[in-house]
Backbone bond lengths (Angstrom), bond angles and torsions (degrees), N, CA, C in turn:
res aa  C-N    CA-C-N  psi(-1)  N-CA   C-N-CA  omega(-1)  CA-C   N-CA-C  phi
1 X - - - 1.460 - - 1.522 109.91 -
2 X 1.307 132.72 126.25 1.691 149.27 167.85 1.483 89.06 -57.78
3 X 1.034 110.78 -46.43 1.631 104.63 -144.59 1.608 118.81 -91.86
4 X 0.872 127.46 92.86 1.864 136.18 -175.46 1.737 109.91 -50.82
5 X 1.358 109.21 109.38 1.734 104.91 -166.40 1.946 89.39 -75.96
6 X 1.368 128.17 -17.94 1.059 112.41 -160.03 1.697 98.47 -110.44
7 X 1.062 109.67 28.71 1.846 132.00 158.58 1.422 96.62 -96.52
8 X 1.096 129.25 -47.05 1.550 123.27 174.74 1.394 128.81 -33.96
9 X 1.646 127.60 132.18 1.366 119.43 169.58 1.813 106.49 -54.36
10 X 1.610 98.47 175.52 1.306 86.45 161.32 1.481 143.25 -102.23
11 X 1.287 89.83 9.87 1.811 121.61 170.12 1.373 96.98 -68.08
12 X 1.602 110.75 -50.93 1.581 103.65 -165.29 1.501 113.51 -83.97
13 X 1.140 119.11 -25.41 1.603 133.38 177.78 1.632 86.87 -61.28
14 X 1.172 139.21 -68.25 1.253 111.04 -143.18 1.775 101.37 -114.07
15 X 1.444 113.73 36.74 1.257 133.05 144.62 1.202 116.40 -89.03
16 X 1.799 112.06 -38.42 1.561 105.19 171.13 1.177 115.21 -66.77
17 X 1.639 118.28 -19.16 1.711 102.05 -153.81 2.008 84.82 -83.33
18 X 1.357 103.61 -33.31 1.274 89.38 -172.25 1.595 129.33 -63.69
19 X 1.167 114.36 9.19 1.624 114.40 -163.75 1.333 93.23 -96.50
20 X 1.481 99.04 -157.14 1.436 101.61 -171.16 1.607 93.59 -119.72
21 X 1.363 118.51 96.04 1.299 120.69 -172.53 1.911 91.83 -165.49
22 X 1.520 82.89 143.13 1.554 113.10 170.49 1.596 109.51 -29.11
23 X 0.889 124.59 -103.45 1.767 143.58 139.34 1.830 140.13 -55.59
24 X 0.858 104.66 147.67 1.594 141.23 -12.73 1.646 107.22 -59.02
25 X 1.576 96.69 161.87 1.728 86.69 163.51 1.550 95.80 -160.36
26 X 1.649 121.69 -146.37 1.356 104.15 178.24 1.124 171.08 -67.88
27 X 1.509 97.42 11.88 1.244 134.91 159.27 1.693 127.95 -72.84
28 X 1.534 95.43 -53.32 1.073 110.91 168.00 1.519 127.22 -58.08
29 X 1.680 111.28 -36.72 1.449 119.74 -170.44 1.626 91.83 -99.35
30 X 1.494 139.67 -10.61 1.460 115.42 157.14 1.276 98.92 -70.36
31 X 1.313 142.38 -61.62 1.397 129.21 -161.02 2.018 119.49 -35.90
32 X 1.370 90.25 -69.45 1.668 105.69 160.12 1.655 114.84 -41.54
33 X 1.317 143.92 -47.07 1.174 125.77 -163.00 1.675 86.76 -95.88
34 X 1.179 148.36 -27.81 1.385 138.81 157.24 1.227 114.49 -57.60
35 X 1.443 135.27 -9.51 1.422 137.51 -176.16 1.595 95.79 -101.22
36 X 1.237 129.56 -31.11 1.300 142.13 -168.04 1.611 102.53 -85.41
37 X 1.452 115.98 -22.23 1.743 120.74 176.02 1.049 105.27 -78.43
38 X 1.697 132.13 -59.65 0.970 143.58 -175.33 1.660 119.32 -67.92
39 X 1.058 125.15 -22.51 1.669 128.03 139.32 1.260 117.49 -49.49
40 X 1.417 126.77 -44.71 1.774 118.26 -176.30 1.698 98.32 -83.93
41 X 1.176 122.94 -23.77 1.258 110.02 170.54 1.889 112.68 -66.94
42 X 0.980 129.29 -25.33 1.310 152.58 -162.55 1.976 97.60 -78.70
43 X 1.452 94.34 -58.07 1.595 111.52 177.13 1.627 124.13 -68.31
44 X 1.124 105.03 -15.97 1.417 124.37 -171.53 1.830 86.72 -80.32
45 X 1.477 112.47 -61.34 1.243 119.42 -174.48 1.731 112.53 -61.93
46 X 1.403 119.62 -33.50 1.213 113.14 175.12 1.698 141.64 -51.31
47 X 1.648 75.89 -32.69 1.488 118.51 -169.25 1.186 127.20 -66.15
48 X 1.639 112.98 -43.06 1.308 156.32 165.76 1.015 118.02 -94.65
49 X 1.528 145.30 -0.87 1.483 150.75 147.90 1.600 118.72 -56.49
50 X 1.146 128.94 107.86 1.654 133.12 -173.07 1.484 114.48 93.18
51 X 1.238 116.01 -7.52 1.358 109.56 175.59 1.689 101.86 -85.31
52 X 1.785 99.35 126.84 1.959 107.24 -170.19 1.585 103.56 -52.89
53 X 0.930 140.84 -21.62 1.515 148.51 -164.09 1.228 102.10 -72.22
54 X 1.564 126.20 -45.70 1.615 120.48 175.22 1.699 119.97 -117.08
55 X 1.682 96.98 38.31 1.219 94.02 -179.55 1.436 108.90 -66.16
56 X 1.365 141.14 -41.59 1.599 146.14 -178.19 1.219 86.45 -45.48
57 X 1.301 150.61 -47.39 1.519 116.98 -163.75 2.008 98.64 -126.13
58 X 1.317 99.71 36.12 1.337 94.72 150.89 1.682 127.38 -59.28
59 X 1.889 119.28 -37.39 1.728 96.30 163.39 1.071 104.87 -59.81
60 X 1.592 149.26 -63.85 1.055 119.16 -148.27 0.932 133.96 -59.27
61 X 1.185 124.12 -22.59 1.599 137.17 -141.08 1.490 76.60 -100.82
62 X 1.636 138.53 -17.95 1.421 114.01 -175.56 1.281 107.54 -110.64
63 X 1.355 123.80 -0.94 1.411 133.60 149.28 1.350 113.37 -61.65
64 X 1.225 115.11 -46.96 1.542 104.58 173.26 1.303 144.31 -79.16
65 X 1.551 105.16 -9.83 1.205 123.92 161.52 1.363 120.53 -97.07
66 X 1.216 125.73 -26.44 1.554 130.03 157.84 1.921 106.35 -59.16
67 X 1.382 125.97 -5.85 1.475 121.00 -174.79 1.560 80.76 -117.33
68 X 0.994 133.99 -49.09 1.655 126.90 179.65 1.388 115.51 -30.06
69 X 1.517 93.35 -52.15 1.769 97.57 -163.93 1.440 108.40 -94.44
70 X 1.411 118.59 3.71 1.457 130.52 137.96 1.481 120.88 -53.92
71 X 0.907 132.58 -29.13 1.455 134.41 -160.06 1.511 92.05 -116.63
72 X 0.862 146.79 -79.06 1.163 154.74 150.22 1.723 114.40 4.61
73 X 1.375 109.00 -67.15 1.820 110.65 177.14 2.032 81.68 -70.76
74 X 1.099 122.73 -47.51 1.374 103.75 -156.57 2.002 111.72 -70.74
75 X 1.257 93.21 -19.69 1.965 101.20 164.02 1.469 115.33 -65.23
76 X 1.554 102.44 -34.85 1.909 107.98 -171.00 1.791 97.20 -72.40
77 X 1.521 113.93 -37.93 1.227 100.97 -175.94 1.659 124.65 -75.94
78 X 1.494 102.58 -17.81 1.355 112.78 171.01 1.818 125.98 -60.94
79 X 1.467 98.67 -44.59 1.701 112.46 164.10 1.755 99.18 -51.23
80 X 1.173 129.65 -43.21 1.668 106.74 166.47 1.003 142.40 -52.73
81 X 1.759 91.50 -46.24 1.610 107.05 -172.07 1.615 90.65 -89.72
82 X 0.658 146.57 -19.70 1.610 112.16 157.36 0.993 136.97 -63.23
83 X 1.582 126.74 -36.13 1.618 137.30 128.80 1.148 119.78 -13.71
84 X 1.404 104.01 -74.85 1.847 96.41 162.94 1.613 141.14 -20.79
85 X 1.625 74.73 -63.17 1.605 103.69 -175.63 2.041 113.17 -63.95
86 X 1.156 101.35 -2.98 1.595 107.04 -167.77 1.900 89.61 -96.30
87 X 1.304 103.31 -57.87 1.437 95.53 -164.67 1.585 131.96 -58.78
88 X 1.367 108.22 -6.45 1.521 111.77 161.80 1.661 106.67 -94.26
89 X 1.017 129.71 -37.23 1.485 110.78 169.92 1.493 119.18 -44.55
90 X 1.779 103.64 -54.01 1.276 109.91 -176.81 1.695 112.72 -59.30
91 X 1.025 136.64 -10.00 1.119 164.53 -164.34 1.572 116.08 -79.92
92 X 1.423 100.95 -73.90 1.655 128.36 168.29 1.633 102.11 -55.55
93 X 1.314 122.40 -40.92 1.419 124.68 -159.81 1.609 97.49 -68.64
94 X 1.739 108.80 -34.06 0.979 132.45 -151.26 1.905 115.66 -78.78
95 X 1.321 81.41 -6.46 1.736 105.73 178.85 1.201 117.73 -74.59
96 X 1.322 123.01 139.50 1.212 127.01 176.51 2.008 111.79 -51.39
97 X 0.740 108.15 145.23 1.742 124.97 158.57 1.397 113.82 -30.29
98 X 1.177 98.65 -61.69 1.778 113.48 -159.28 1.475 83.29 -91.98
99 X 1.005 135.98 64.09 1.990 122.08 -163.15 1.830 61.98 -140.62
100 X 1.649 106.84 125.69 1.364 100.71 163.43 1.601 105.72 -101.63
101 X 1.312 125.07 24.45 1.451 107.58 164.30 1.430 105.09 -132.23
102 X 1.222 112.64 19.01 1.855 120.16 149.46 1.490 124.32 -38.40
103 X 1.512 106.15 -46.58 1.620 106.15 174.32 1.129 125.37 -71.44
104 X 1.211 135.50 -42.95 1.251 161.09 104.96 1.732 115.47 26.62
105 X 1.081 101.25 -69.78 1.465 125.38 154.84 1.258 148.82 -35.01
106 X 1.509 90.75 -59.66 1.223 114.28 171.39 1.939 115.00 -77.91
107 X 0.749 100.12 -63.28 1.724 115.95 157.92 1.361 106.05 -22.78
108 X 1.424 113.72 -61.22 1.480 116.18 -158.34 1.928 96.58 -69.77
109 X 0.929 92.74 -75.48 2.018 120.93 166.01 1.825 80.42 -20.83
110 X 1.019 122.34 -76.01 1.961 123.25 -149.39 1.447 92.63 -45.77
111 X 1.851 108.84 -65.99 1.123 119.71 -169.42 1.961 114.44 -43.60
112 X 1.275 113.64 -69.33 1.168 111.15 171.35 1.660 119.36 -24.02
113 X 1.706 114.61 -58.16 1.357 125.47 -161.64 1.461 108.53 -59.16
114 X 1.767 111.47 -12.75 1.693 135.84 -179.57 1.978 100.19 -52.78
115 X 1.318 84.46 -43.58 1.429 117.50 -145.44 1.833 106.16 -58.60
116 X 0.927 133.54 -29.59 1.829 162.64 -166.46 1.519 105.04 -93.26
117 X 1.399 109.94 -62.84 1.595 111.62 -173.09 1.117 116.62 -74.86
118 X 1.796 102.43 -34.48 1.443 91.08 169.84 1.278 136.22 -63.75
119 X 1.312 94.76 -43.93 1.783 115.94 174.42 1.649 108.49 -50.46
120 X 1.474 109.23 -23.54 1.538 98.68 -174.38 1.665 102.09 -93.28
121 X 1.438 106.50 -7.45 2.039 96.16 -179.72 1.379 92.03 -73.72
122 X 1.125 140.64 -58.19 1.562 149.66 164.80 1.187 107.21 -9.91
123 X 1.403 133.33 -86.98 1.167 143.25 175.98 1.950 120.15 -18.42
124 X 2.054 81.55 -63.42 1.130 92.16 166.44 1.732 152.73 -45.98
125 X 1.577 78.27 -41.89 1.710 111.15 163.13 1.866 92.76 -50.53
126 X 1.090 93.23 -84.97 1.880 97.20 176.09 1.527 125.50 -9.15
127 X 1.262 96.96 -50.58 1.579 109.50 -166.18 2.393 105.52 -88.74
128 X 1.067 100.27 -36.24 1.479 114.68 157.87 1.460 109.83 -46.85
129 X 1.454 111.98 -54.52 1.524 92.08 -174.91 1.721 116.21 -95.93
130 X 1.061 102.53 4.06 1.957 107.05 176.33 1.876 95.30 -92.25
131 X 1.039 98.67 -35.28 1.597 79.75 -176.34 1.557 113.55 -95.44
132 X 1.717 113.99 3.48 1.743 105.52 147.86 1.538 105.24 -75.68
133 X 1.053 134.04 -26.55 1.673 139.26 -176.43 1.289 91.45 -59.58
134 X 1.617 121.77 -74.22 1.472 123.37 -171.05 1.608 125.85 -41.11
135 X 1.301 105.96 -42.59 1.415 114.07 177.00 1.321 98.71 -57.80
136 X 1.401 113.66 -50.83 1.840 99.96 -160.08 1.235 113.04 -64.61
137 X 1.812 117.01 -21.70 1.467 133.19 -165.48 1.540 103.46 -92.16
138 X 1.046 149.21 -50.56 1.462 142.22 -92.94 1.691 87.48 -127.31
139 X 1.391 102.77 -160.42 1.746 97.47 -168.49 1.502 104.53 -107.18
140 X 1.228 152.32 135.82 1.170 159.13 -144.53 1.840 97.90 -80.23
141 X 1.391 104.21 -5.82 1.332 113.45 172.62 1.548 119.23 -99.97
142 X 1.061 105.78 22.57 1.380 122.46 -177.12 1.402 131.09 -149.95
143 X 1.750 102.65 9.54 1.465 118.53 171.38 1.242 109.21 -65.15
144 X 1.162 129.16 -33.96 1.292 103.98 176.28 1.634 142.24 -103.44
145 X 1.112 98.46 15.59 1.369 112.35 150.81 1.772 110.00 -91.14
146 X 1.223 139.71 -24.50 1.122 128.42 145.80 1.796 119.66 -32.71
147 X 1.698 104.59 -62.34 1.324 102.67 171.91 1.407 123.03 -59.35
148 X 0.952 116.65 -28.45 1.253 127.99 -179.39 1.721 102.67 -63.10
149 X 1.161 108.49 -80.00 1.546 122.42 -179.42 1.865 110.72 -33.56
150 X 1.391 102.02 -32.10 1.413 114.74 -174.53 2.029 104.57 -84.10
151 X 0.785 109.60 -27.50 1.924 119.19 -172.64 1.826 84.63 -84.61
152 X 0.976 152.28 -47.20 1.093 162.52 -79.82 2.088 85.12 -159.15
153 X 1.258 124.52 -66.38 1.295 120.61 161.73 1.536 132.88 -61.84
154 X 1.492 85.74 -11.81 1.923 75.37 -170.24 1.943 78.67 -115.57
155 X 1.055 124.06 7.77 1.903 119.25 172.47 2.085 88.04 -68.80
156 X 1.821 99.79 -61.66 1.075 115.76 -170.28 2.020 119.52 -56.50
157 X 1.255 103.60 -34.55 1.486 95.55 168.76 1.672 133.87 -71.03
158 X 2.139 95.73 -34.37 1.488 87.53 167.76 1.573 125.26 -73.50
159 X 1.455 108.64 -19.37 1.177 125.23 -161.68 1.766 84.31 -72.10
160 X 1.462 125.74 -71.87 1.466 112.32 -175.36 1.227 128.99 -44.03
161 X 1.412 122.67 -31.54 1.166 136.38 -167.02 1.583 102.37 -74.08
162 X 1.439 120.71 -49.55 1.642 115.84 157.25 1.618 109.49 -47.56
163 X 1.082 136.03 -57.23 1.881 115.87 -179.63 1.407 98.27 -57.40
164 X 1.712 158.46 -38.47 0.910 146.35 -157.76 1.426 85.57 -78.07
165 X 1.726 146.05 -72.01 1.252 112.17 -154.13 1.642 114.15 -86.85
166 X 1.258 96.18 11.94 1.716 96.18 -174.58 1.946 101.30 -70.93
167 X 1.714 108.30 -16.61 1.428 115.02 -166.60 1.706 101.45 -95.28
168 X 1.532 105.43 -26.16 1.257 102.96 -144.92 1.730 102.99 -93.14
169 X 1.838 99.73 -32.40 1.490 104.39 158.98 1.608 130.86 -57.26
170 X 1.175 123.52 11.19 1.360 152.58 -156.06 1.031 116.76 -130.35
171 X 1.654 126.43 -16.78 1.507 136.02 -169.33 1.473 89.36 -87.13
172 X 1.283 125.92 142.52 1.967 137.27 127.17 1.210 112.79 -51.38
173 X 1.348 132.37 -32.32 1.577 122.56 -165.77 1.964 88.86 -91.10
174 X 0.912 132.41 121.04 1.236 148.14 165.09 1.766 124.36 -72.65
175 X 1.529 104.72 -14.55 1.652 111.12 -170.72 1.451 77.89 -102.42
176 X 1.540 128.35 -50.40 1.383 107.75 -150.87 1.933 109.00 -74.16
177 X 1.330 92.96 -25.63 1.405 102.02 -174.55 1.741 98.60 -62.07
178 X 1.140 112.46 -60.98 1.999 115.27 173.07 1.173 100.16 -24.43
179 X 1.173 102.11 -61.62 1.744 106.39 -153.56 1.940 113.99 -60.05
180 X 1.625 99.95 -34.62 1.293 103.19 -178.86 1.522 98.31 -81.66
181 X 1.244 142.10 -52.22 1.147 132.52 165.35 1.472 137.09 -28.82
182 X 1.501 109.42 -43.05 1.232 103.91 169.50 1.234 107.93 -82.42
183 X 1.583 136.45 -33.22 1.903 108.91 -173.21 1.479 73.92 -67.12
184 X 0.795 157.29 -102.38 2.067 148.00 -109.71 1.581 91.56 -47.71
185 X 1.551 120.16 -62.92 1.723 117.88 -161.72 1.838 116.73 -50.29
186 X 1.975 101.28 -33.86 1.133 91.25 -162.59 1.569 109.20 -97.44
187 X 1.565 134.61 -8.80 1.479 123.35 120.15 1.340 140.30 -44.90
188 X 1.510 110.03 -37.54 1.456 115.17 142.48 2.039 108.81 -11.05
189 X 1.044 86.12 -92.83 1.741 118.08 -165.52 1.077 119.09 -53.64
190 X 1.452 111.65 -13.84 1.443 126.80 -169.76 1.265 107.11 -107.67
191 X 1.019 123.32 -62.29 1.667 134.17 179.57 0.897 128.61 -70.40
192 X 1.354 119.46 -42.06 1.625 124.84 175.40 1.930 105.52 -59.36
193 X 1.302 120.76 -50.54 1.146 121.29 173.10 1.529 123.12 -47.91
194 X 1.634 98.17 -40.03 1.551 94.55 176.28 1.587 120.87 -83.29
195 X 1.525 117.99 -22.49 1.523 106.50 173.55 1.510 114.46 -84.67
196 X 1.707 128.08 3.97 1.023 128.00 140.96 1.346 128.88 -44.43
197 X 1.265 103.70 -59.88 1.530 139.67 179.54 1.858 105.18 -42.29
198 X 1.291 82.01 -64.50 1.613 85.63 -178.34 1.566 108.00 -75.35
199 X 1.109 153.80 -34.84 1.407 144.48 -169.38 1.870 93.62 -82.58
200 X 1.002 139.02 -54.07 1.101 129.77 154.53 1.366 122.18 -6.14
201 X 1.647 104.95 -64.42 1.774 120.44 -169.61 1.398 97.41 -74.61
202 X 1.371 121.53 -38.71 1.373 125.48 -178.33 1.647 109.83 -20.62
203 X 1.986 77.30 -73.48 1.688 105.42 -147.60 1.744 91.31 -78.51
204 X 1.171 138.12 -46.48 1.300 119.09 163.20 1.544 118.85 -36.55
205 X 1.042 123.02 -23.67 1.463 116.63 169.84 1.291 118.69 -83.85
206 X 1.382 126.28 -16.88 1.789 129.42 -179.37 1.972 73.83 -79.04
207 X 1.611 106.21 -69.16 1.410 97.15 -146.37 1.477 99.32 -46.89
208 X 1.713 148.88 -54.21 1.365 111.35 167.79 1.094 155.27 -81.10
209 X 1.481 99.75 20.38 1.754 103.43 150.69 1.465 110.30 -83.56
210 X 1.269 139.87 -29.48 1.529 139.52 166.18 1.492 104.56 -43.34
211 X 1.348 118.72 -38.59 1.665 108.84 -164.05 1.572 108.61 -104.51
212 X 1.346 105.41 12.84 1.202 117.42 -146.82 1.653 99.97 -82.01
């Protein structure tokens, strides 16, 4: 593809997603709203950088935002490569019938398309545990964009984790498909619970400063 979906405004990004076109689609838009978590985790740290009150954990707070914006450029590049990853499936599908290396094809193409969503639950995982770091670090004026950033990562992990088995229920090879299924299920199970966990603790903390 010439064309960079994440060069796009966001008027036009989510005019494309709405058409009737290949890409971007839900792969692409978990990557982006997990790239969009891991930015407020980033901001949380900005926010709270130079103020004397958290100078003791001024490294961290730039360790954690120097790994933020790791995950983050590495989510923007994932919305491609999942793009990528669509146009040889669509491709293989695209084969004649009587095409005796259609199956073949397709299989190979499915497997690859595994390859993007998964990489973005990963990421995600990443961004789950910098923004429990952030909360503990950041300025009590900025918990809730932590929570926020955290509702916003774990939208983006289940959401990827559906393109991973949407590919994997689709495989002929049955061991390889397991195999990708279970690393996705058992971050699945793990992470999603904890960026609950934490946006939860978040917003209990606005609500007792509200009553406060």
């Amino acid at each position: 593809m010439d064309e960079r979906l994440t060069e796009l405004s966001c008027e036009e990004f989510a005019e494309r997603l709405a058409a009737r076109e290949g890409v971007p689609g839900g792969g692409g838009s978990a990557a982006l709203v997990g790239a969009l978590g891991a930015s407020l985790c980033s901001m949380a740290g900005a926010f709270t950088l130079g103020k004397p009150r958290f100078a003791a954990v001024e490294g961290e707070l730039e360790r954690i935002m120097e790994e933020a914006e790791d995950v983050r450029f590495r989510l923007l590049e994932l919305v491609e490569e999942d793009a990528e990853g669509f146009l040889p499936v669509s491709a293989a599908y695209a084969l004649s019938r009587d095409d005796p290396s259609r199956p073949a094809a397709i299989e190979r193409a499915t497997e690859d398309a595994c390859m993007a969503p998964l990489a973005m639950v990963g990421e995600c995982c990443r961004a789950v545990t910098l923004l429990e770091e952030m909360g503990r670090h950041c300025s009590r004026l900025l918990i809730s964009d932590v929570a926020c950033g955290a509702l916003l990562v774990r939208a983006a992990l289940e959401t990827a984790s559906v393109n991973v088995y949407v590919n994997t229920t689709a495989l002929a090879d049955r061991e390889v498909a397991d195999r990708i299924e279970s690393t996705c299920s058992e971050l699945i199970e793990e992470y999603v619970p904890r960026a609950e966990a934490l946006a939860s603790e978040m917003t209990s903390l606005i609500g007792a400063r509200r009553s406060a």
